[in-house]
N, CA, C and O atoms as a GROMACS GRO file, in nm:
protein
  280
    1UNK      N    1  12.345  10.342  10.168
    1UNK     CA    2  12.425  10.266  10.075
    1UNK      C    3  12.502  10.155  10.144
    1UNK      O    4  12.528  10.051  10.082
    2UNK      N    5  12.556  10.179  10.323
    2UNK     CA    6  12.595  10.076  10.359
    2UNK      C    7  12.515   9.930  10.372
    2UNK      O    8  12.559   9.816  10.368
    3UNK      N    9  12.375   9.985  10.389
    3UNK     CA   10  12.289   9.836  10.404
    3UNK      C   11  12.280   9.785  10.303
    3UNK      O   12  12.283   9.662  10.302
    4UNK      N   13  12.265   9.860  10.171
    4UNK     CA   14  12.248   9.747  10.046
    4UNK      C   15  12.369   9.674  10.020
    4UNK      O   16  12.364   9.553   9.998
    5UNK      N   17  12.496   9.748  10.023
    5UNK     CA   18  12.688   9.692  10.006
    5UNK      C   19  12.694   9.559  10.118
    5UNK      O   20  12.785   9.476  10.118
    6UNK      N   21  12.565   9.558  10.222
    6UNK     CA   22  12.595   9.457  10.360
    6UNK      C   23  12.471   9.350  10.264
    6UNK      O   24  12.516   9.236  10.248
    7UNK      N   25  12.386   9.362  10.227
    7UNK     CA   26  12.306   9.291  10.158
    7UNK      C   27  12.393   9.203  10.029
    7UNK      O   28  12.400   9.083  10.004
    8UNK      N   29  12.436   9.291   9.982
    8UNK     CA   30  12.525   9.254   9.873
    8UNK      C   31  12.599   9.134   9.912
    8UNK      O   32  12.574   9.041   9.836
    9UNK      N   33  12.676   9.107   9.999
    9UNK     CA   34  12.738   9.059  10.084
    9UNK      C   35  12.705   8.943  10.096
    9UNK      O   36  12.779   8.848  10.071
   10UNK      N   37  12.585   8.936  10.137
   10UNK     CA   38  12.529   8.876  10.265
   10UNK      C   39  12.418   8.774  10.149
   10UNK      O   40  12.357   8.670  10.176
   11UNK      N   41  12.421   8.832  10.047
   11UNK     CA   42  12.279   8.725   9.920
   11UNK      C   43  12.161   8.692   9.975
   11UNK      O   44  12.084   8.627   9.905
   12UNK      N   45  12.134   8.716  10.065
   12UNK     CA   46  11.943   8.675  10.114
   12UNK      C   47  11.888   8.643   9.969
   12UNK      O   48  11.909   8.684   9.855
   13UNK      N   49  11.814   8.558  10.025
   13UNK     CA   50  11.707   8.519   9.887
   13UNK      C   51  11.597   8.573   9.891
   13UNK      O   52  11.517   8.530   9.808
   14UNK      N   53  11.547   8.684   9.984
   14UNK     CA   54  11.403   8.765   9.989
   14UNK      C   55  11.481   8.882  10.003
   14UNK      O   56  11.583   8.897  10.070
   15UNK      N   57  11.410   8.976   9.922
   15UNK     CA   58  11.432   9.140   9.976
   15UNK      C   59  11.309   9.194   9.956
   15UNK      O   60  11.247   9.207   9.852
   16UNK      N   61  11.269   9.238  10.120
   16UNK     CA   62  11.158   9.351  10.113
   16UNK      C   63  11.228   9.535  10.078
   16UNK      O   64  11.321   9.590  10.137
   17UNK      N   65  11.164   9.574   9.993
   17UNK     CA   66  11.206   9.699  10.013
   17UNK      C   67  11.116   9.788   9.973
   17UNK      O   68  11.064   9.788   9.861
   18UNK      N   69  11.087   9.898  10.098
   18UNK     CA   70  10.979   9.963  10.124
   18UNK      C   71  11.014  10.114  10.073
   18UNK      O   72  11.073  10.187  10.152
   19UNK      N   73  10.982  10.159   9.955
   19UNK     CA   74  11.058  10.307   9.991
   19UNK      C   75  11.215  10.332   9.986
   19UNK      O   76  11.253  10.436  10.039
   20UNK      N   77  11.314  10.244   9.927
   20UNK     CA   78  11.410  10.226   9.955
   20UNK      C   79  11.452  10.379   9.908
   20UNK      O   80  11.540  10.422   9.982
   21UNK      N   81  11.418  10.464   9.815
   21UNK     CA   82  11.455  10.579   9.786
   21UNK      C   83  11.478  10.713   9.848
   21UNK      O   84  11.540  10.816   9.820
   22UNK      N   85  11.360  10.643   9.995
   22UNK     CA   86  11.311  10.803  10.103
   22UNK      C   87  11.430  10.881  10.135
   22UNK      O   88  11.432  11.002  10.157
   23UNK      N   89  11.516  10.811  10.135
   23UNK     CA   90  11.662  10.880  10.256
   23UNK      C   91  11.756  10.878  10.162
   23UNK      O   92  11.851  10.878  10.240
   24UNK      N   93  11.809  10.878  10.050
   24UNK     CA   94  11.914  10.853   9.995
   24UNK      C   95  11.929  11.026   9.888
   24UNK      O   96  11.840  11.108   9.868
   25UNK      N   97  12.054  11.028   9.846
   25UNK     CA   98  12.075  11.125   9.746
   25UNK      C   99  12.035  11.061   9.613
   25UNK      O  100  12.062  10.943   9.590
   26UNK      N  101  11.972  11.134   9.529
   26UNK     CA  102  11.872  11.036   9.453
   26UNK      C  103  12.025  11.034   9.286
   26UNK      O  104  12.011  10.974   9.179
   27UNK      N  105  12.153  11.123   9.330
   27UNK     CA  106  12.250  11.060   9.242
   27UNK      C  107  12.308  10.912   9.251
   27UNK      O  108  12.388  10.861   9.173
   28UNK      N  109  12.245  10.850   9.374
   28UNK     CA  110  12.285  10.732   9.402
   28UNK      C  111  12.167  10.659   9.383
   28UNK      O  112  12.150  10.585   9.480
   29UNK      N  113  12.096  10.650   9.317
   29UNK     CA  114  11.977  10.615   9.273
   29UNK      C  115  12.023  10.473   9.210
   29UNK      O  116  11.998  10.361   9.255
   30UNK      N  117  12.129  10.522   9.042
   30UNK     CA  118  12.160  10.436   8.962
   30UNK      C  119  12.258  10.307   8.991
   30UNK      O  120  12.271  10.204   8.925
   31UNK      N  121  12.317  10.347   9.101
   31UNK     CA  122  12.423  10.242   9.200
   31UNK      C  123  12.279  10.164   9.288
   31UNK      O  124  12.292  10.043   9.308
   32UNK      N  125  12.228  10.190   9.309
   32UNK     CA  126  12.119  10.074   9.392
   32UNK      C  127  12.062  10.041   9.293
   32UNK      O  128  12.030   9.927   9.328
   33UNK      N  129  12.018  10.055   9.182
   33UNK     CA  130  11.958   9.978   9.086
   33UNK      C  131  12.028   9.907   8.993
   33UNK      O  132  11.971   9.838   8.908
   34UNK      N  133  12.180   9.920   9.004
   34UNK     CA  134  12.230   9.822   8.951
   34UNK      C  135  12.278   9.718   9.042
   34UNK      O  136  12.295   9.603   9.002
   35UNK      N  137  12.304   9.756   9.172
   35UNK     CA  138  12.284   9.646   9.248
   35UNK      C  139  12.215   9.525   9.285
   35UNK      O  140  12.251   9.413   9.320
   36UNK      N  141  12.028   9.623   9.253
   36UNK     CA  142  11.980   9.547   9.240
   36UNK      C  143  11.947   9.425   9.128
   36UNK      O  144  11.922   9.305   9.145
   37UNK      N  145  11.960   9.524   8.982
   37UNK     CA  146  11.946   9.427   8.903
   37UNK      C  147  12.026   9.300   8.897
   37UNK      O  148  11.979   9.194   8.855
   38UNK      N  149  12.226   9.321   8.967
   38UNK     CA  150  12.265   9.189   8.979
   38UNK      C  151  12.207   9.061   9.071
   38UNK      O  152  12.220   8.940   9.052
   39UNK      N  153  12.127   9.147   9.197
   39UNK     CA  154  12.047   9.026   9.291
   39UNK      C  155  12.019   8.909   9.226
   39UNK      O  156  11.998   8.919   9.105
   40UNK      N  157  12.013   8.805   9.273
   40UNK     CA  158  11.970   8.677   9.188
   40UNK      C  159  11.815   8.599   9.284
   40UNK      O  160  11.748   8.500   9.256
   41UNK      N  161  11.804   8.700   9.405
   41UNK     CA  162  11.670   8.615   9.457
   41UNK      C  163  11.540   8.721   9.423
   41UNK      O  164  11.518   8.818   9.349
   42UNK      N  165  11.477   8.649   9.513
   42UNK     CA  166  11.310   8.751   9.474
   42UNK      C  167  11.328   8.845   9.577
   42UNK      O  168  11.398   8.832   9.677
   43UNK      N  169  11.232   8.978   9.530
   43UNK     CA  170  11.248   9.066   9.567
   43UNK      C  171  11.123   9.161   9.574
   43UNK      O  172  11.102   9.212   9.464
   44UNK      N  173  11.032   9.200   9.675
   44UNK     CA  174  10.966   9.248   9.691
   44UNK      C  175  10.959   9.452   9.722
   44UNK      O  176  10.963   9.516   9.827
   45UNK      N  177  10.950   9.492   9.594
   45UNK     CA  178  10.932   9.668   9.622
   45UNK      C  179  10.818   9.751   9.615
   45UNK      O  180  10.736   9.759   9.523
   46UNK      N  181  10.822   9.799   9.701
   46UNK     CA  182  10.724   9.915   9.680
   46UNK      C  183  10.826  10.068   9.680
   46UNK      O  184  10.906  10.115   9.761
   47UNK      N  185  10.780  10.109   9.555
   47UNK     CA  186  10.822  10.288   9.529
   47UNK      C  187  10.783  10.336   9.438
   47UNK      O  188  10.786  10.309   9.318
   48UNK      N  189  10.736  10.430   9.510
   48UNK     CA  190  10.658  10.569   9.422
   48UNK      C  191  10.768  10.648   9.312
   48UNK      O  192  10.714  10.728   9.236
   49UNK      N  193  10.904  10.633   9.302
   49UNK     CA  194  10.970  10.681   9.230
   49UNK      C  195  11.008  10.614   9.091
   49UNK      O  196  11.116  10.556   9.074
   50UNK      N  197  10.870  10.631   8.953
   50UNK     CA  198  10.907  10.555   8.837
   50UNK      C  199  11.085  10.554   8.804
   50UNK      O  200  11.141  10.448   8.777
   51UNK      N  201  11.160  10.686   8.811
   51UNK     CA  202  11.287  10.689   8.782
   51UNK      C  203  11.392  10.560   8.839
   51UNK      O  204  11.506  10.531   8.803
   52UNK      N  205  11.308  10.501   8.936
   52UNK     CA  206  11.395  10.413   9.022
   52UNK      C  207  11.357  10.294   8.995
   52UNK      O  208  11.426  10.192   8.999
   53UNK      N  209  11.205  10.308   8.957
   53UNK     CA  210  11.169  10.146   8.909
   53UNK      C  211  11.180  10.105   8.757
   53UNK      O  212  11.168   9.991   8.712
   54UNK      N  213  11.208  10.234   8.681
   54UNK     CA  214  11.253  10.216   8.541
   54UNK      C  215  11.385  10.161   8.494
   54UNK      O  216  11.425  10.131   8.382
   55UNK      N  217  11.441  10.158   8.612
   55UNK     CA  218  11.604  10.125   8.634
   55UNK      C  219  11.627  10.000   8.658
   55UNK      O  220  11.738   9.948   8.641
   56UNK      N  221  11.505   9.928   8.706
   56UNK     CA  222  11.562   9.773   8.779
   56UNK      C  223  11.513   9.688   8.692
   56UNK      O  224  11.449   9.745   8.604
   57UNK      N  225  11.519   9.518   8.677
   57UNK     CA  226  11.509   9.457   8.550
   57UNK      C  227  11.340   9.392   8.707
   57UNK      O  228  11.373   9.370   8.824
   58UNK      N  229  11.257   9.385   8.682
   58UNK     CA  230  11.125   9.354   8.715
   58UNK      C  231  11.079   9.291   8.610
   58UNK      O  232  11.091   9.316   8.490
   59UNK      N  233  11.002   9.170   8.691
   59UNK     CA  234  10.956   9.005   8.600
   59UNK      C  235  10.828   9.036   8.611
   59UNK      O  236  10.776   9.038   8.500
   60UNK      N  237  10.760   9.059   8.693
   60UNK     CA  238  10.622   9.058   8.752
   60UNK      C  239  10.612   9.178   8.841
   60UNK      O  240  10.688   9.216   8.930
   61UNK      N  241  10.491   9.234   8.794
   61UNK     CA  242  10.376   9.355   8.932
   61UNK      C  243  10.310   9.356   8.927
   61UNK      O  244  10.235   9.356   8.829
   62UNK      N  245  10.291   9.356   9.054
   62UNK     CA  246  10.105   9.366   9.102
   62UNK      C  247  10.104   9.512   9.146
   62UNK      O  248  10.174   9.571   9.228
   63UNK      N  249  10.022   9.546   9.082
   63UNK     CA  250   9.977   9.737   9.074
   63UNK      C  251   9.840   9.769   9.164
   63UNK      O  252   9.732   9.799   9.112
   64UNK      N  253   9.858   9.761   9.284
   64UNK     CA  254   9.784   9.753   9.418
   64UNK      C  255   9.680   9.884   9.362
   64UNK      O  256   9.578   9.892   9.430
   65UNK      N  257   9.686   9.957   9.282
   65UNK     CA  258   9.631  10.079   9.267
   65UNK      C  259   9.505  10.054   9.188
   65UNK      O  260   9.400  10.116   9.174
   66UNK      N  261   9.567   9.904   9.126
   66UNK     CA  262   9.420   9.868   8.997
   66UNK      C  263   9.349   9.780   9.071
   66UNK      O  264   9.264   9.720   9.005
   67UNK      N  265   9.355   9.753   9.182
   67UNK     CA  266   9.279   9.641   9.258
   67UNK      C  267   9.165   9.685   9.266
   67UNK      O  268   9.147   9.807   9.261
   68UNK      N  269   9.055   9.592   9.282
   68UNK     CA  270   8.883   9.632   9.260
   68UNK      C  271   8.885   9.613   9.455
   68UNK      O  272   8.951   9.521   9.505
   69UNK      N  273   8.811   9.705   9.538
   69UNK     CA  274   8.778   9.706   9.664
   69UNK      C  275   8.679   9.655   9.700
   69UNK      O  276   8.579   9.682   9.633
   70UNK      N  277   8.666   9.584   9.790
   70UNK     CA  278   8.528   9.456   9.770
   70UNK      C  279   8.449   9.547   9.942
   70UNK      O  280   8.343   9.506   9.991
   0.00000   0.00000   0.00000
């Protein structure tokens, strides 16, 4: 929670976030997703946890899972 409160901070206009859910108490779930939804840049996630991605306001996804394998 300290890196996202230092992000917060700090406004980058890219956020990668990989898994951001792996390590956290997942009652703090709804405090990083409203964090995130105030972000104002782009933002790149990957997570397997719908509960976490049902939470954030998302414009666009690309669903790597429906991709055709050449």
């Amino acid at each position: 929670l300290v890196a996202f409160a230092k992000l917060r901070m700090e406004e980058p206009g890219l956020l990668i976030l990989d898994e951001p859910t792996n390590h956290i108490n997942f009652r703090h779930i709804p405090v990083i997703a409203e964090a995130l939804n105030e972000y104002k840049g782009a933002m790149i996630l990957v997570s397997h946890v719908p509960e976490f991605v049902e939470k954030i306001r998302i414009d666009d996804v690309l669903d790597l899972s429906k991709s055709k394998k050449k």
